[in-house]
C-alpha positions in Angstrom: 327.8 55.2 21.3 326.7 58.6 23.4 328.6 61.9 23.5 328.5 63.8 26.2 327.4 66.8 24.7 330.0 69.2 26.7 331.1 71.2 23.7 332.7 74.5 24.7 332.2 77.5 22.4 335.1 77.6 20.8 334.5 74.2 19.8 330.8 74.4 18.2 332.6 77.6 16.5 334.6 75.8 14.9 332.4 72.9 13.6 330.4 75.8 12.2 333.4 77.4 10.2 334.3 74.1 9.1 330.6 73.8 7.6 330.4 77.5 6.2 334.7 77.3 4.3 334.7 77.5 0.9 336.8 73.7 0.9 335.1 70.3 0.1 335.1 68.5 3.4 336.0 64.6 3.7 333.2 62.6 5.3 334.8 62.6 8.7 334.9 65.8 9.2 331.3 66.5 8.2 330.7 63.9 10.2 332.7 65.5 13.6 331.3 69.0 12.8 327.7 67.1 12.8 328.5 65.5 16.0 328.9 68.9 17.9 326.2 70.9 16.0 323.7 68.2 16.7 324.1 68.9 20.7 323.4 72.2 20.2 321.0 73.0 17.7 319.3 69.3 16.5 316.7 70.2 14.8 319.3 71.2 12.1 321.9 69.0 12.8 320.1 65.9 13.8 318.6 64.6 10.3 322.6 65.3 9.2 324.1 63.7 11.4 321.9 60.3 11.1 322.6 60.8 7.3 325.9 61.1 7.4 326.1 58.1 9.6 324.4 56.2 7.6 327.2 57.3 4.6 330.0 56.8 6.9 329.1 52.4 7.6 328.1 52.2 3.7 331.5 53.5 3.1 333.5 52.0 5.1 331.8 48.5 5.2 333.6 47.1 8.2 330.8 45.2 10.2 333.0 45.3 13.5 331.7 49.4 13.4 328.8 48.4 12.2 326.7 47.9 15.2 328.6 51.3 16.6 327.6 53.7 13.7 324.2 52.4 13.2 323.6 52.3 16.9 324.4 56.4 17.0 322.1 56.7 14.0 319.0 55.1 15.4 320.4 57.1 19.1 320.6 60.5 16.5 317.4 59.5 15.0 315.2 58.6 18.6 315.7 62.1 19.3 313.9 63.8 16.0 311.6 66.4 17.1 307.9 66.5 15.0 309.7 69.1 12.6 311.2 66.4 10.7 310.7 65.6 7.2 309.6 62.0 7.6 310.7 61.7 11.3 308.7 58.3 11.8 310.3 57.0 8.6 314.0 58.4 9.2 313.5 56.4 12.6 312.5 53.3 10.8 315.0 53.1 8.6 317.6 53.9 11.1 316.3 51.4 13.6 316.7 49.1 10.8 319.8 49.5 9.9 321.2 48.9 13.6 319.0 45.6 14.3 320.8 44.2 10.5 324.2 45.2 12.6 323.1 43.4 15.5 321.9 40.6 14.3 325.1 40.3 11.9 327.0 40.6 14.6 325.3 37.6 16.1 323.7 39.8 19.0 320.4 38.4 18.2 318.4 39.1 21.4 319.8 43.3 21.1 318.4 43.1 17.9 315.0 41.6 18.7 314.9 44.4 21.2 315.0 46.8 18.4 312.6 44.8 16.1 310.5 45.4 19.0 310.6 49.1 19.2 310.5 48.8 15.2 306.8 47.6 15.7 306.4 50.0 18.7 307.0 52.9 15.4 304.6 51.5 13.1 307.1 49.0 11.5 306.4 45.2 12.5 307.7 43.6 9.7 310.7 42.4 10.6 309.8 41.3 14.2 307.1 39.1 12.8 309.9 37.4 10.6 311.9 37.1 14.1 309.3 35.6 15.8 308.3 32.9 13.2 312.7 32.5 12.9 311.8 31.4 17.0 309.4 29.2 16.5 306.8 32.1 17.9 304.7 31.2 14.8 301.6 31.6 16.7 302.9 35.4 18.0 303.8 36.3 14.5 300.2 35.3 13.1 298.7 37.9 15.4 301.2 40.4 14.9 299.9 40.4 10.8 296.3 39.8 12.3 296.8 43.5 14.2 298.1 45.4 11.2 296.6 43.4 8.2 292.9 44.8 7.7 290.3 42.3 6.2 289.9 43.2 2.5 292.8 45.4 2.6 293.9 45.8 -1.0 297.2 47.7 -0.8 298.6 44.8 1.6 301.9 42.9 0.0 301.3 39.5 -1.8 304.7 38.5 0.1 303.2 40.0 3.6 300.1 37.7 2.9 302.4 34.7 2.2 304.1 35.2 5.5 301.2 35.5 7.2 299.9 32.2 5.9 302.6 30.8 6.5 302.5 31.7 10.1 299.4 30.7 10.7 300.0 27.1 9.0 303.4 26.3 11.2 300.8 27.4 14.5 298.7 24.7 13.2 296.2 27.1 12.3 295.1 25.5 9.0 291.9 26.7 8.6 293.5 30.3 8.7 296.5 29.9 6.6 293.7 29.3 4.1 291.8 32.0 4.5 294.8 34.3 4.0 296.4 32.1 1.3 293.2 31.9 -0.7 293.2 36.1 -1.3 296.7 35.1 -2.2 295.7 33.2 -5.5 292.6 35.0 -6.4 294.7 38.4 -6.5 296.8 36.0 -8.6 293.8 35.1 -10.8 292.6 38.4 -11.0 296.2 39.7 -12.4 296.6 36.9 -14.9 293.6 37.7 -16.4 293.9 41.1 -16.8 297.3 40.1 -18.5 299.2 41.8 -15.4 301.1 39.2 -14.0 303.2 36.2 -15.4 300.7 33.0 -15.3 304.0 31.1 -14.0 302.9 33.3 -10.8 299.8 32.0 -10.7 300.6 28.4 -11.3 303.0 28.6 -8.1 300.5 29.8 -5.8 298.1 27.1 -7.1 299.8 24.8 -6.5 300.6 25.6 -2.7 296.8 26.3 -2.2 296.9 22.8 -3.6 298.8 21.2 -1.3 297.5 23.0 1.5 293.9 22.4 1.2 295.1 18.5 0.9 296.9 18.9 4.3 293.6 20.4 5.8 292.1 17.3 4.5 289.8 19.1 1.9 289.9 16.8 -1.2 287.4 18.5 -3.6 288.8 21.9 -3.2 292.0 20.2 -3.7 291.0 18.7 -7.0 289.6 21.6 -8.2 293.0 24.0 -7.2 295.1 20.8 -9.2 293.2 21.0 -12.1 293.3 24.6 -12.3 296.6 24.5 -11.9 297.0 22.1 -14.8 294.9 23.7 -16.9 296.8 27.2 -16.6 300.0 24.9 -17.1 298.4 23.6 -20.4 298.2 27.0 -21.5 301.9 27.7 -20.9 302.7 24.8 -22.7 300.2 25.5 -26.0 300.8 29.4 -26.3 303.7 30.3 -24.3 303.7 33.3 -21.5 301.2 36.5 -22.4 303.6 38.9 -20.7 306.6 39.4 -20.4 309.0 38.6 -17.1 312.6 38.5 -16.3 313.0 37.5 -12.7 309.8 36.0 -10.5 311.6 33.0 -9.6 311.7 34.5 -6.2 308.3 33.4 -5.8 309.1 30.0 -6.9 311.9 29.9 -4.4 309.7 30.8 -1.7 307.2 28.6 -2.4 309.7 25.8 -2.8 310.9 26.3 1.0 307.9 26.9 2.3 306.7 23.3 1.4 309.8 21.8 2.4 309.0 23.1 6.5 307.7 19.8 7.2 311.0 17.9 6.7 312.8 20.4 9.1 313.3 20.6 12.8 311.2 23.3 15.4 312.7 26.5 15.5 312.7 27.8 19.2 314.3 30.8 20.5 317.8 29.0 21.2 317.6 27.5 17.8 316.5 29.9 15.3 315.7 29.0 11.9 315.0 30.9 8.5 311.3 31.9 8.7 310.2 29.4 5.7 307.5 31.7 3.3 309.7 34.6 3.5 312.6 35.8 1.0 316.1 35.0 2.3 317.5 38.2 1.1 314.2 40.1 1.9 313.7 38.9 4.9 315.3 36.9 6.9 318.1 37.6 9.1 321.6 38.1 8.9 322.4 35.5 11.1 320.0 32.9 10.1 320.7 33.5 6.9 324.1 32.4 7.1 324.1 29.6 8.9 321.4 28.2 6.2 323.4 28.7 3.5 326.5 27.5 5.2 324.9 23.6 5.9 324.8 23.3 2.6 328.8 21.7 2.5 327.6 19.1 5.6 324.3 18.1 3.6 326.0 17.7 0.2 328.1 15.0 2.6 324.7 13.6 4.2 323.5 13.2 0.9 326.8 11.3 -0.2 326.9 9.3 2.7 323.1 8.1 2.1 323.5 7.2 -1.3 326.0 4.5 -0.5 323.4 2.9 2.0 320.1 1.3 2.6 318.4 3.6 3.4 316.4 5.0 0.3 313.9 6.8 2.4 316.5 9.0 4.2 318.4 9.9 1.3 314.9 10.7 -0.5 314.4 13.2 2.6 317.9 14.6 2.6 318.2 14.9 -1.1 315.2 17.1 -1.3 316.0 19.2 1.7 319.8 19.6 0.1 317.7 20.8 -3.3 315.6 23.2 -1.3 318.6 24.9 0.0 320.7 24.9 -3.4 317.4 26.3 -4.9 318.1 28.9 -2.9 321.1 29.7 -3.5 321.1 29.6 -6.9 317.8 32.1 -6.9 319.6 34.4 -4.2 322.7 35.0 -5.9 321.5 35.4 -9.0 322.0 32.2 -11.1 320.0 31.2 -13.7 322.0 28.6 -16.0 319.5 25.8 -15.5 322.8 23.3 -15.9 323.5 23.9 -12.3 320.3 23.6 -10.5 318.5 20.7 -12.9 320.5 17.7 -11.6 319.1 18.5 -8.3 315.9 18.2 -9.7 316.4 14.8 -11.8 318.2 13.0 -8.9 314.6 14.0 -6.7 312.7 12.1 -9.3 315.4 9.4 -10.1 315.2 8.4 -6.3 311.9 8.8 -6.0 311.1 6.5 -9.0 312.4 3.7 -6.9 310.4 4.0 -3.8 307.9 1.4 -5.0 306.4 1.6 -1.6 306.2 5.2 -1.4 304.5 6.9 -4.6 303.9 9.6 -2.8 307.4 10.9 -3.0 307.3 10.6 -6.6 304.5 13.1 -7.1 306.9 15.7 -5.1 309.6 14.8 -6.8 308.0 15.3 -10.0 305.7 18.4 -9.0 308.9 19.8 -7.4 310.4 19.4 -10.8 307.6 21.1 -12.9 307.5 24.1 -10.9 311.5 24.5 -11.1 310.8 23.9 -15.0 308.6 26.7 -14.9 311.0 28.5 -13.4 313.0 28.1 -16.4 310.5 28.5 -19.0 310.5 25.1 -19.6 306.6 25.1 -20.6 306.1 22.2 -22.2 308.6 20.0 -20.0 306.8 21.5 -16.7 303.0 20.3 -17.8 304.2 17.1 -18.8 305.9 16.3 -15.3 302.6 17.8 -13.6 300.4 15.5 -16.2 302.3 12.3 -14.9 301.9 13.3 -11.3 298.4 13.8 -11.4 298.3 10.5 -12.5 299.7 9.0 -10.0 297.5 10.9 -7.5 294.8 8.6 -7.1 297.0 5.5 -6.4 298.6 7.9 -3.4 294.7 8.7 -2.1 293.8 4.9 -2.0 297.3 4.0 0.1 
């Protein structure tokens, strides 16, 4: 919202009084003295004013004023001169804070627009997880490509993820596994060192896995499944070397991700959750919701299914139901593994009677053992990965 800016003396007087009295001031009227200060001297007033902005929509939490007080923030912050502490930064975070309103509000293409001038700052994150939310997969592979440097070692394990997973939905295979392979040998190279959980590693294996059989690569697969075995083997002999209270984000991720095949195109009319990124991380406010809401109309899909014919669809549906409680259950904290493990058990239960398809039992199973993992369910987790490799030679030969 702009201000005019035609503050008379007495006015700007007074907003400096107010500052300078002895008396605690309420938020609004730091807030109103900032708002006239700002026009006249903002290299002082400016950072203040964004600040106190900023205080002023966490406080109140009303996301009808939202979009209005984060949109003078990021107006505030546009106008930082180079004197600024942090000005690039400040802008960022202000920028962000009014595309979230936006996008809340369901004013998706005013948000994009400031995603855009995000990445024009030097922050692209969030309109690479916009564009792959469009279907743009393609557009948000390059976007990583630009800012990601080969053999970059500070880069993000989840920013690599989304970038493979980018690349895969463009149909970019080869790619995807060039980026997904640094992936799991930064995993290897922490799970040695005792660094990082071996659960970690197991989940990345086992996506590598399934990727390099998508590209049709099935010695490299092999070797990724019985790697991933073998570190599962461990768990289940020894236990965990370190120590770890909540990775099952990674899990969750991973999870999703694999389940992108099952759902429709995104496009630009019909956005949908960028699959290899965090929900609460990542995607966006909008998209986010109406994922989480389907869940009601699935549960009644899935209900509907079981009471017909049609074991194949409800085999679909069922998992794609499990994906999004998984989901949920990671995302708002639960982890009683009562009220996620019946999702889980029906998989396999309904896969087990798809004589004709024993392919869906090693997912259902494999989808199973990972979720075990989740829950430090060691021994229970190798042995449903042992009977799906078994079964992995009769799927090659069909």
């Amino acid at each position: 919202m702009a201000h005019s800016g035609n503050f008379d003396a007495e006015t700007v007087l007074r907003a400096r009084v107010l500052l300078l009295g002895s008396e605690p001031l309420t938020l609004g009227e730091r807030l109103g003295a900032y708002r006239v200060l700002a026009e006249v001297s903002p290299r002082a007033y400016l950072p203040k004013l964004v600040d106190a902005l900023f205080e002023r929509a966490v406080e109140l939490r009303d996301p009808g004023l939202d979009v209005v007080l984060y949109g003078q923030a990021a107006d505030a912050a546009r106008r930082f001169g180079a004197e600024v502490p942090d000005r690039k930064g400040r802008l960022r975070r202000a920028l962000g804070g009014y595309e979230h309103a936006l996008f809340t509000a369901g004013r998706r293409a005013e948000g994009r627009a400031v995603c855009e001038e995000s990445a024009a700052a030097g922050s692209y994150g969030r309109l690479a997880v916009v564009l792959a939310e469009e279907g743009c997969h393609g557009e948000a592979a390059d976007l990583h490509a630009r800012h990601v440097a080969p053999g970059d070692a500070d880069v993000s394990v989840w920013t690599l993820i989304e970038w493979a997973a980018a690349l895969d939905a463009a149909g970019r295979h080869e790619e995807a596994l060039e980026v997904f392979a640094r992936v799991v040998g930064d995993a290897r190279e922490a799970a040695a060192g005792d660094r990082a959980p071996l659960a970690s590693l197991v989940w990345k294996l086992e996506r590598y896995a399934g990727m390099l059989g998508a590209a049709a690569r099935p010695a490299e697969e092999a070797g990724a499944r019985r790697e991933t075995l073998t570190v599962l083997a461990r768990l289940a002999a020894s236990g965990e070397p370190v120590s770890w209270s909540n990775i099952q984000a990674t899990w969750v991720t991973l999870l999703a991700l694999s389940g992108r095949p099952d759902e429709p195109a995104a496009t630009p009319q019909a956005p949908l959750p960028a699959l290899g990124v965090h929900p609460v991380h990542g995607w966006s406010p909008d998209v986010r919701e109406g994922w989480f809401a389907s869940i009601p109309a699935f549960e009644r899909r899935v209900a509907a299914l079981r009471a017909s014919d049609d074991l194949p669809g409800l085999i679909v549906a069922q998992r794609r139901l499990t994906v999004r409680r998984a989901l949920r259950w990671e995302t708002a904290g639960r982890r009683a593994e009562e009220s996620l493990r019946p999702s889980f058990d029906e998989g396999v239960d309904l896969a087990g009677r798809a004589a004709a398809d024993p392919g869906a039992l090693v997912r259902a199973l494999t989808d199973r053992s990972m979720f075990l993992l989740a829950v430090k369910r060691y021994g229970e987790a190798h042995a449903d990965l042992v009977a799906a490799a078994a079964l992995r030679p009769i799927v090659t030969r069909t």
